[in-house]
N, C-alpha and C positions, 0 to 999 in steps of 0.2 A: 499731102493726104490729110483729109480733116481730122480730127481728134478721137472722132468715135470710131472710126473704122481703125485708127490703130489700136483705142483700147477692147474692141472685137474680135482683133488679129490674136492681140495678148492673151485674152480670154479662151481662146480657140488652141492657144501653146500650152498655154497651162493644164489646158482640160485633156490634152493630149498624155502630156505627162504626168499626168496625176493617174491615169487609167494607167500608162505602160506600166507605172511604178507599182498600181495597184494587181494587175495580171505579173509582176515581179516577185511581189510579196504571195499572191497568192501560191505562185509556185513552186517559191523556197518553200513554205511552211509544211506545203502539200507533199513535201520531202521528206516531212520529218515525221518519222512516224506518232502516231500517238500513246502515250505509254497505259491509259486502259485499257487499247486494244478496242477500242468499241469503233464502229462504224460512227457514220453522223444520222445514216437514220438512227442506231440506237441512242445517241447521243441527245436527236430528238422525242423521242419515245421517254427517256429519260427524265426529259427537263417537264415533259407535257404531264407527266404522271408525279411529278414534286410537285407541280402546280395544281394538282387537282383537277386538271384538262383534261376530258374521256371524251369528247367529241370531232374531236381533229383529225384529221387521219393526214399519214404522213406517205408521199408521193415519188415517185421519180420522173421528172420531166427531160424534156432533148433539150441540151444545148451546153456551153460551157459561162459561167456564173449567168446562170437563168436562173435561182434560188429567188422565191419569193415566199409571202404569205399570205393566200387569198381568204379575205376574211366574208365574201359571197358563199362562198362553198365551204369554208371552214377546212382549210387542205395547206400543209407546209410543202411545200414544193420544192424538191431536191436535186440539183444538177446528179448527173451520173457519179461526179466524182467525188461530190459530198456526201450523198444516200449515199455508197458503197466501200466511200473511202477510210481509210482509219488512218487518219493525219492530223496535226493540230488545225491546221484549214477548211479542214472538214468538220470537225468540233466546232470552232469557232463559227462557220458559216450556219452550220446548224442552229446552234444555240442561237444567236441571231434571229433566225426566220422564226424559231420559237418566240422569241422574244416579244414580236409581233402578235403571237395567239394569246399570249399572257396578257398583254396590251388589251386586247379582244374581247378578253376574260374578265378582265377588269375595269372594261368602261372608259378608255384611256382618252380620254377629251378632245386630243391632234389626231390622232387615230380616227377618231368619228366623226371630226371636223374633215378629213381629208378623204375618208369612203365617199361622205356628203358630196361632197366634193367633183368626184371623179364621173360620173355622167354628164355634166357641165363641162369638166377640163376634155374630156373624149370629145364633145363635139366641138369643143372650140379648138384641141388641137387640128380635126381632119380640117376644118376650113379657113383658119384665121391668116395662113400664109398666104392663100389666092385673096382673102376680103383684104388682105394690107397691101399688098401686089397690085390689086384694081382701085384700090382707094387712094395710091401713091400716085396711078396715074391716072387718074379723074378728078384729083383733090381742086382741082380749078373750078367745076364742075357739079361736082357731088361731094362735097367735102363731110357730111356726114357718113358714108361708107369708110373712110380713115377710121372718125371716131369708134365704130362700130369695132372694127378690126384693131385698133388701142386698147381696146376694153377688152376685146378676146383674150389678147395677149397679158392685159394687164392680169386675168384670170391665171392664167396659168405659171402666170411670174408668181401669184400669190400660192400657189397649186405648191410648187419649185419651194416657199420655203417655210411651206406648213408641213410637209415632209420632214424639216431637217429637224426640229424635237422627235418626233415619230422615229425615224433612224436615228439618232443620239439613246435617244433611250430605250430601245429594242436593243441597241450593245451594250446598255450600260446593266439592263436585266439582264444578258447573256453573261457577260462577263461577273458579274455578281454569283448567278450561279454555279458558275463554272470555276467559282474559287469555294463558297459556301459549300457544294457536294462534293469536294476534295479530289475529284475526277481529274484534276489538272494539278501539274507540280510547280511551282513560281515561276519555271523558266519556260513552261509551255503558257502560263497564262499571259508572260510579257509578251509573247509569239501573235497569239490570239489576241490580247489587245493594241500591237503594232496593226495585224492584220485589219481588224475591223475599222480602225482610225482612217487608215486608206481607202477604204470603202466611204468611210461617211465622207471624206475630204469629198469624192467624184461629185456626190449632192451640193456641197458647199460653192464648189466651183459652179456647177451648173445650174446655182438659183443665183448667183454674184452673174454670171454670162444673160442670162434669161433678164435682168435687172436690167443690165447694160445696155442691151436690146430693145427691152421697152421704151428705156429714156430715148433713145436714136428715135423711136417712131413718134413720141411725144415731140422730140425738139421740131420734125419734120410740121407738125401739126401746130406746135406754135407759135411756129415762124410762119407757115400760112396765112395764121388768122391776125398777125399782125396790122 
């Protein structure tokens, strides 16, 4: 088996258990109750109005960890069981997606670099796996369609870890605050920041996989043009 498909394979175990462990931790924590008693929409409500944030409005969307922060619409978007829940997991996940409007608020450089961003990575994700797919096999042929579809990918590899400042520091604002307003006791903030760590690993992992990936499409490309 050539060496990129095993370190693929690798990529593909890891990113596995890095989520089981992350849906693990989410659901110990989401166990434990939270001891202000406050929801995580209050919790976001909370941190938006420390911040001086009056335009954000704060959401419930379907799904289980679907929490994001849409900075288009200016809207913190709260799975069901973070908006409703009153768990350290829910605190945590909250302050988080806050963390991202503060980000927002404040001009956050990877943040605007990755908005930038994302109308480019949208189109190059729906089409770069058929332009690699047909460039793989026409590369005799048409060998510029490869490059075409290298460059997509390489896009979205760079997509993959302009993100990971963006999430490191959207938890590191959560977590700051969430010890600074006193709303968390030591032992629920260690909670809260095992929990978000597991989170950010899933990006780590999957900008290291997306990496991995790009170089396979490269090597394919420059053993071609040998």
């Amino acid at each position: 088996m050539p060496l990129i498909w095993v370190i693929l394979l690798v990529f593909m175990l890891i990113s596995w258990l890095v989520s089981a462990r992350l849906k693990s931790k989410f659901k110990q924590y989401s166990e434990v109750a939270f001891r202000g008693n406050m929801t995580g929409a209050d919790v976001a409500a909370k941190m938006l109005a420390d911040n001086g944030i009056t335009d954000v409005k704060i959401i419930s969307v379907e799904g289980q960890l679907t929490d994001h922060y849409n900075p288009l619409e200016k809207t913190v978007n709260l799975s069901p069981e973070v908006y409703s829940g009153r768990s350290v997991a829910a605190a945590a996940v909250a302050a988080h997606e806050c963390g991202h409007a503060v980000q927002h608020a404040k001009a956050y450089m990877w943040l605007g670099l990755r908005s930038t961003l994302t109308p480019a990575v949208s189109f190059a994700s729906n089409w770069m796996q058929w332009i690699l797919l047909a460039g793989v096999l026409t590369i005799s042929v048409f060998p510029y369609l490869l490059i075409f579809g290298v460059a997509l990918f390489a896009l979205t590899t760079f997509f993959s870890f302009v993100t990971l400042p963006v999430e490191f520091d959207a938890s590191n604002r959560a977590l700051a605050w969430l010890d600074s307003s006193g709303i968390t006791s030591s032992q629920e903030h260690e909670m809260a920041k095992d929990a978000l760590w597991w989170a950010a690993m899933t990006y780590v992992v999957a900008a290291l996989a997306s990496l991995a990936t790009l170089l396979y499409y490269v090597s394919i490309l420059m053993g071609r043009r040998r």
